[in-house]
C-alpha positions as CSV (number, residue, x, y, z in Angstrom):
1,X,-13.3,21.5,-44.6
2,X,-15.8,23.0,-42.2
3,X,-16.0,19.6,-40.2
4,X,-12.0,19.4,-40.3
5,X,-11.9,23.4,-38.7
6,X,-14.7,22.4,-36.6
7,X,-12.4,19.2,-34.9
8,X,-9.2,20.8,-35.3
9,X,-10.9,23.9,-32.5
10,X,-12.3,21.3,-30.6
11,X,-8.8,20.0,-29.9
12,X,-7.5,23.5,-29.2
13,X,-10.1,24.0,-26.9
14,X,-9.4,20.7,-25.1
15,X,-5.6,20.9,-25.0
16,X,-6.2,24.3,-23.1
17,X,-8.9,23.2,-20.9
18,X,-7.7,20.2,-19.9
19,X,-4.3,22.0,-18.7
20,X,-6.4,24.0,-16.4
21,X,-8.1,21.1,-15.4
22,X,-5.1,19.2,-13.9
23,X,-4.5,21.6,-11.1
24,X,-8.1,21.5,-10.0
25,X,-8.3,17.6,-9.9
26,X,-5.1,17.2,-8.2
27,X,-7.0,19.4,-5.3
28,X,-10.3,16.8,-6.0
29,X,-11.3,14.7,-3.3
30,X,-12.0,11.5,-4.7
31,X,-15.8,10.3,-4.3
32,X,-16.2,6.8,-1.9
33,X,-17.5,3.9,-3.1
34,X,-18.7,2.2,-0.6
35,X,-18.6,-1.2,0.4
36,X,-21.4,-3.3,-1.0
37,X,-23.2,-6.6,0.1
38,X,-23.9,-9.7,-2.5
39,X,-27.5,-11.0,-3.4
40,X,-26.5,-13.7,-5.3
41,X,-24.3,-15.5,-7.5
42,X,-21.9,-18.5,-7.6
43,X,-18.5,-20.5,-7.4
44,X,-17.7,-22.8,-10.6
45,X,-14.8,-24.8,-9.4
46,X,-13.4,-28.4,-10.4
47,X,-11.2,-28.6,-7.6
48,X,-9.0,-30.6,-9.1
49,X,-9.4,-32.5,-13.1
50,X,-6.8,-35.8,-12.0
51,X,-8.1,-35.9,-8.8
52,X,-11.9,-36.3,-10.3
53,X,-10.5,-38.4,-13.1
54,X,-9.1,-41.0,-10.5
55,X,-12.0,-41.3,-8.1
56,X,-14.4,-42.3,-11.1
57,X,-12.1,-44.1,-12.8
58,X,-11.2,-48.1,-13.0
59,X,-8.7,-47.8,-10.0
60,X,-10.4,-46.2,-7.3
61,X,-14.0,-46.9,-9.0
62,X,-15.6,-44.4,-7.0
63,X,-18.2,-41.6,-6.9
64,X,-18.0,-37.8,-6.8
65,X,-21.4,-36.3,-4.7
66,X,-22.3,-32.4,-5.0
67,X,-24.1,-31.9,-2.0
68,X,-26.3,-29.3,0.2
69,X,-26.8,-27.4,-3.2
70,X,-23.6,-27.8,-4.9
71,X,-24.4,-29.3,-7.9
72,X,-22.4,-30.5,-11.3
73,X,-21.7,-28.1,-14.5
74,X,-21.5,-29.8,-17.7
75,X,-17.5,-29.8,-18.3
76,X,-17.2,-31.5,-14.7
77,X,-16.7,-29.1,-12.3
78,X,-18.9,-28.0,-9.5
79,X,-20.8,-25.3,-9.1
80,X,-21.1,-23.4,-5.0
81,X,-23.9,-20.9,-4.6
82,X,-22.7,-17.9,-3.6
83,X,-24.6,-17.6,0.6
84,X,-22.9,-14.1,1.4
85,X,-20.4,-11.6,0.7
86,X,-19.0,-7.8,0.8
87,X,-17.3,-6.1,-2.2
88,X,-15.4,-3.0,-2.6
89,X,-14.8,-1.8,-6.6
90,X,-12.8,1.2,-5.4
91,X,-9.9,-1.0,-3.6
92,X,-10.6,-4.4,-5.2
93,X,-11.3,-6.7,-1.8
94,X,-13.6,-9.0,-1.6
95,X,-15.3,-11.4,0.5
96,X,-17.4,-14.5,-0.3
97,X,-19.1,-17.7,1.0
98,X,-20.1,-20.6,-0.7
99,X,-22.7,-22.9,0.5
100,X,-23.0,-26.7,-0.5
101,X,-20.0,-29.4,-0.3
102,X,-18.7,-31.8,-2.5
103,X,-17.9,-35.8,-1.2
104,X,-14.8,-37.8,-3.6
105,X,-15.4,-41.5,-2.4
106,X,-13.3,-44.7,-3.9
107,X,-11.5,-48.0,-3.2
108,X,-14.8,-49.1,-1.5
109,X,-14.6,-46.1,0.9
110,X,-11.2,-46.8,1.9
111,X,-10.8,-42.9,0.5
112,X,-13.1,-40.5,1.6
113,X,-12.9,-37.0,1.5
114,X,-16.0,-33.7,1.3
115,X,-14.8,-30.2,0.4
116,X,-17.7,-27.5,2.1
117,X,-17.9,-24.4,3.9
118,X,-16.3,-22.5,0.7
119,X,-14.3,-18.9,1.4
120,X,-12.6,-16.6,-1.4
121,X,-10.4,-14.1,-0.2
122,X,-9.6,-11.4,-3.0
123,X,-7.5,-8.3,-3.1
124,X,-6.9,-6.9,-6.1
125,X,-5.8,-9.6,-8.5
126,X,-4.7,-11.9,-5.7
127,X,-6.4,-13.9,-2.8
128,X,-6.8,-17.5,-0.8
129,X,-9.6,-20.4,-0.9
130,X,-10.1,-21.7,2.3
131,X,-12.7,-24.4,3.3
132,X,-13.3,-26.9,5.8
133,X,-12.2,-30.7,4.7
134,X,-12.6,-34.0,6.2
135,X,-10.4,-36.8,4.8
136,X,-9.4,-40.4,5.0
137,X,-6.7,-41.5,3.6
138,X,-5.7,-44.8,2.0
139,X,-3.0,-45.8,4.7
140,X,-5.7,-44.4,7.4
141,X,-9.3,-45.7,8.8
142,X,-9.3,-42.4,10.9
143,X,-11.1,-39.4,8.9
144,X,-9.5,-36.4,9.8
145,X,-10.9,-32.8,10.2
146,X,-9.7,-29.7,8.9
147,X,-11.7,-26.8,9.8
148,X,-10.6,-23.0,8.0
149,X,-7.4,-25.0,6.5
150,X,-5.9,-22.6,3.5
151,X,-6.8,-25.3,0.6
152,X,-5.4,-22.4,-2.1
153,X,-3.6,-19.3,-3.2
154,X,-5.4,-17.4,-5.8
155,X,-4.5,-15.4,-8.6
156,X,-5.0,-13.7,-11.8
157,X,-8.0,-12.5,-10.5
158,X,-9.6,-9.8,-13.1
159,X,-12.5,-8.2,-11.9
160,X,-15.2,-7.4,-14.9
161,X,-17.9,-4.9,-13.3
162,X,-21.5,-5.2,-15.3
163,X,-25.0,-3.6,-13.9
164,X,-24.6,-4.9,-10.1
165,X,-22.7,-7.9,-11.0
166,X,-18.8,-8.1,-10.8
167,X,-17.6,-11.7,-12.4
168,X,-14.1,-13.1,-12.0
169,X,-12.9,-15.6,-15.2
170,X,-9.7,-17.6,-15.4
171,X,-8.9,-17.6,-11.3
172,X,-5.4,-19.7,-11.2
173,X,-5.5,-22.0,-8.0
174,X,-2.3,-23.4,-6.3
175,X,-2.2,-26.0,-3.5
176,X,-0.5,-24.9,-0.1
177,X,0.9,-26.9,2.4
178,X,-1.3,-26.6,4.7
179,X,-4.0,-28.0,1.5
180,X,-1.5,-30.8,0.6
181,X,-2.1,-32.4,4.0
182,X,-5.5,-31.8,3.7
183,X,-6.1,-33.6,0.4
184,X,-5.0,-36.8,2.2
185,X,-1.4,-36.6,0.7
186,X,-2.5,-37.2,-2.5
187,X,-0.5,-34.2,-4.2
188,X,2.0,-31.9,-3.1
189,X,2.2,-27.9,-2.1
190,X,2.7,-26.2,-5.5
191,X,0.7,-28.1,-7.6
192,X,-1.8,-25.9,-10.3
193,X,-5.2,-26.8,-9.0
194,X,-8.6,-25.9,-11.1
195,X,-8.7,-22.4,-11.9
196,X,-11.7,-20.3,-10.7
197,X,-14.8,-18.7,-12.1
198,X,-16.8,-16.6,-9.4
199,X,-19.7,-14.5,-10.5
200,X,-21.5,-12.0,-7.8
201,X,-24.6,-9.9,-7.7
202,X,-24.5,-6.8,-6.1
203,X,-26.8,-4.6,-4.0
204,X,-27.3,-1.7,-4.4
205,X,-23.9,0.7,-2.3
206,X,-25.4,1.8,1.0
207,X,-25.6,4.9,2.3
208,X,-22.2,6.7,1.9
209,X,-22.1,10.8,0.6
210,X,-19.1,12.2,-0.7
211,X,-18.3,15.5,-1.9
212,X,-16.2,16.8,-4.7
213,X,-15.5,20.3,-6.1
214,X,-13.1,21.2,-9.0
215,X,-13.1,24.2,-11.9
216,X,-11.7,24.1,-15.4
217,X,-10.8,27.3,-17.4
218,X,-10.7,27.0,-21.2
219,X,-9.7,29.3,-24.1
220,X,-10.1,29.3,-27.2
221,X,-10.9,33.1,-29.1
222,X,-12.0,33.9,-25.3
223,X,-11.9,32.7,-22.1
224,X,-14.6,30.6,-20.6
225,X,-14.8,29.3,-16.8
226,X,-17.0,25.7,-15.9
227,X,-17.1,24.8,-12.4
228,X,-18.6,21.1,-11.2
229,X,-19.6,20.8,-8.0
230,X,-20.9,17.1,-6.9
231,X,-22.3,15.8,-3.8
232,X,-23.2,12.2,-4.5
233,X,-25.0,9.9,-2.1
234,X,-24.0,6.0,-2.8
235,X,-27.5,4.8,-3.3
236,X,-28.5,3.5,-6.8
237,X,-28.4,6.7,-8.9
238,X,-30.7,7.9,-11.9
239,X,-28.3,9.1,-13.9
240,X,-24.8,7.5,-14.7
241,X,-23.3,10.7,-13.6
242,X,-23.3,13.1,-10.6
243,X,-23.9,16.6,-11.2
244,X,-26.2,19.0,-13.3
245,X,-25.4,18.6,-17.0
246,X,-23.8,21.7,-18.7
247,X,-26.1,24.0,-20.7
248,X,-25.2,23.7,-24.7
249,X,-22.2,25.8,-25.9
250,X,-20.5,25.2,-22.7
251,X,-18.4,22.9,-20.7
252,X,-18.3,21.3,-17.2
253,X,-16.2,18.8,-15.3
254,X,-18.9,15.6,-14.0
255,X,-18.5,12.8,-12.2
256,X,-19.6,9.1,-13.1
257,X,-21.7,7.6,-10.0
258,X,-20.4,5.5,-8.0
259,X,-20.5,1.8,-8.1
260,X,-20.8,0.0,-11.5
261,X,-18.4,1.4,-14.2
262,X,-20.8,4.1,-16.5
263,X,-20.2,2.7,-20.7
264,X,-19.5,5.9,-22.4
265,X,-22.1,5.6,-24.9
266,X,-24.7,6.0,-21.3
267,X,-23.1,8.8,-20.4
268,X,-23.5,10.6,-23.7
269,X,-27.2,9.8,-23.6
270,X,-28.0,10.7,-20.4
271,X,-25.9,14.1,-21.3
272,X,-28.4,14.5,-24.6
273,X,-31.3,14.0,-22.3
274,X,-30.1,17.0,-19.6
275,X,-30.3,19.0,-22.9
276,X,-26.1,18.6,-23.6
277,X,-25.1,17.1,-27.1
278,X,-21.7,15.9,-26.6
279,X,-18.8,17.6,-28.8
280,X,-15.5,16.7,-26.6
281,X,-15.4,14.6,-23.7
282,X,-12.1,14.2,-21.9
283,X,-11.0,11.8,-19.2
284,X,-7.8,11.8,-17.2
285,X,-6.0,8.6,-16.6
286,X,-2.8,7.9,-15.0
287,X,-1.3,11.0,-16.3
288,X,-2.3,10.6,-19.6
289,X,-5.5,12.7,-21.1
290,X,-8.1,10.4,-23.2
291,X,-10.4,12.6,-25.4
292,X,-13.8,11.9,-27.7
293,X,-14.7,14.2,-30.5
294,X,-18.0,13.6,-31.8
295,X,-18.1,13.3,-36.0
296,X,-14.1,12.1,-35.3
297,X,-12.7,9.1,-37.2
298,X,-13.0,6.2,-34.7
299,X,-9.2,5.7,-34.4
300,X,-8.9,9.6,-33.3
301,X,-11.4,8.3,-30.4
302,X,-10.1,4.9,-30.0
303,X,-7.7,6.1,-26.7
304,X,-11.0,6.9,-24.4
305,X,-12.2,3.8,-23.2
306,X,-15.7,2.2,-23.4
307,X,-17.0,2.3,-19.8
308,X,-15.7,4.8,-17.3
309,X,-15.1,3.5,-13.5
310,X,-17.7,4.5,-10.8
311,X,-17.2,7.8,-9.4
312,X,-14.4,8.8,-12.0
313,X,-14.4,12.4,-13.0
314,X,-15.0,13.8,-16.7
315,X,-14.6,16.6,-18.6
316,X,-17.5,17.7,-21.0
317,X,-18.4,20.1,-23.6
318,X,-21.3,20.4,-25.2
319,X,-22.5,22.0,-28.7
């Protein structure tokens, strides 16, 4: 019974505070994340399954060659080290370059084309694979350049942040035009290609300081005033969020750092480390409030997810 009073206030307290809280982070100004730079990471790509199948098979009886560091995963498709690349969490863009090629000979060279110079374009869950391509058709001795040509349109692109890593699964490929004449005529625009896995490291955010400032009001038998001020500079941060922690029996609105997405479960630590045990945290999202209440059944906290976005604010009170 004293547990169920204890959750039942907590939820007062909330629904109060939070309503004060809207006002103030409608007035927020949202933290930057800035643009980052990769280290690392890779392309997994088959191009396309038929056209592989063909060039090895007893038709064309030819070979497939990973080349200048490309090399061959173990379903088939080819792996492209990742040689550069920006990307932005907070708007989704993102630019890469892969390094190594990729030669499909048959029909005794009569049919000879190498895929390099690798480029994903992404926005959002969208984008475009270009590379450069040389070719030679069957009906052709003449191999045929085709330098930047838009091979692909991307998407289904779903980006899933971890500790400066941001990994793409399940990228659906199409074939343009402009990537039909390119693959020696051999399919037409339309066509599904391979689908995509990209995996990037990150760097750590360069230098980029934001500023945000919001106050909550909360009562419950009285009436108690947290105010959050944060002023957060994008390099690799100490503590999942930005901002002093409150002092116990008190509340504050916080703000994860920016970059990688904070898991929920860090952000409590860190919290119990500053000298705050969590009771109620509370995190506005798309209109909609998601709460935690510590000691309540899983399925009461189930609407708060596990990792908060960079820079995201939070409300917090602590026993």
């Amino acid at each position: 019974m004293a547990r169920a009073s204890r959750l039942r206030q907590s939820v007062a307290v909330i629904v109060v505070a939070v309503a004060g809280l809207v006002g103030g982070l409608a007035m927020m100004a949202p933290l930057e994340a800035a643009q980052v730079t990769t280290t690392g990471g890779y392309l997994n790509w088959g191009i396309k399954e038929s056209f592989r199948s063909y060039i090895v098979g007893p038709i064309a009886k030819g070979s497939t060659s990973p080349q200048g560091g490309a090399s061959v995963n173990g379903d088939g498709t080819y792996r492209f080290p990742l040689a550069s690349g920006t990307y932005d969490a907070s708007t989704g863009v993102g630019s890469f370059t892969f390094s190594g090629s990729v030669r499909f000979q048959g029909h005794s060279g009569q049919l000879d084309m190498v895929v390099s110079n690798v480029r994903v374009q992404l926005s959002g869950g969208s984008g475009s694979l270009v590379a450069d391509i040389t070719s030679k058709s069957l009906e052709s001795a003449t191999t045929v350049p085709y330098t930047g040509v838009t091979l692909a349109t991307l998407t289904g692109a779903s980006a899933v942040p971890g500790t400066n890593v941001v990994n793409w699964t399940g990228i659906q490929s199409t074939l343009t035009a402009s990537g039909a004449q390119a693959f020696a005529g051999f399919y037409t625009a339309g066509l599904p290609l391979d689908p995509l896995t990209i995996s990037a490291q990150l760097a750590a955010a360069s230098t980029a300081t934001a500023t945000s400032t919001a106050t909550a009001t909360a009562t419950a038998t009285g009436t108690a005033t947290a105010t959050a001020t944060a002023t957060a500079t994008a390099t690799a941060p100490s503590t999942p969020f930005v901002g002093p922690a409150p002092r116990p029996s008190s509340a504050g609105l916080l703000v994860t750092s920016p970059g990688a997405a904070q898991p929920v479960s860090q952000l409590t630590g860190a919290l119990a480390s500053g000298g705050c045990s969590v009771e109620t945290l509370a995190l506005l999202q798309q209109g909609t409030w998601r709460i935690m209440i510590a000691g309540a059944p899983p399925a009461a906290n189930a609407g708060l997810p596990a990792s908060l976005e960079g820079a995201t604010p939070f409300f917090v009170r602590c026993v």
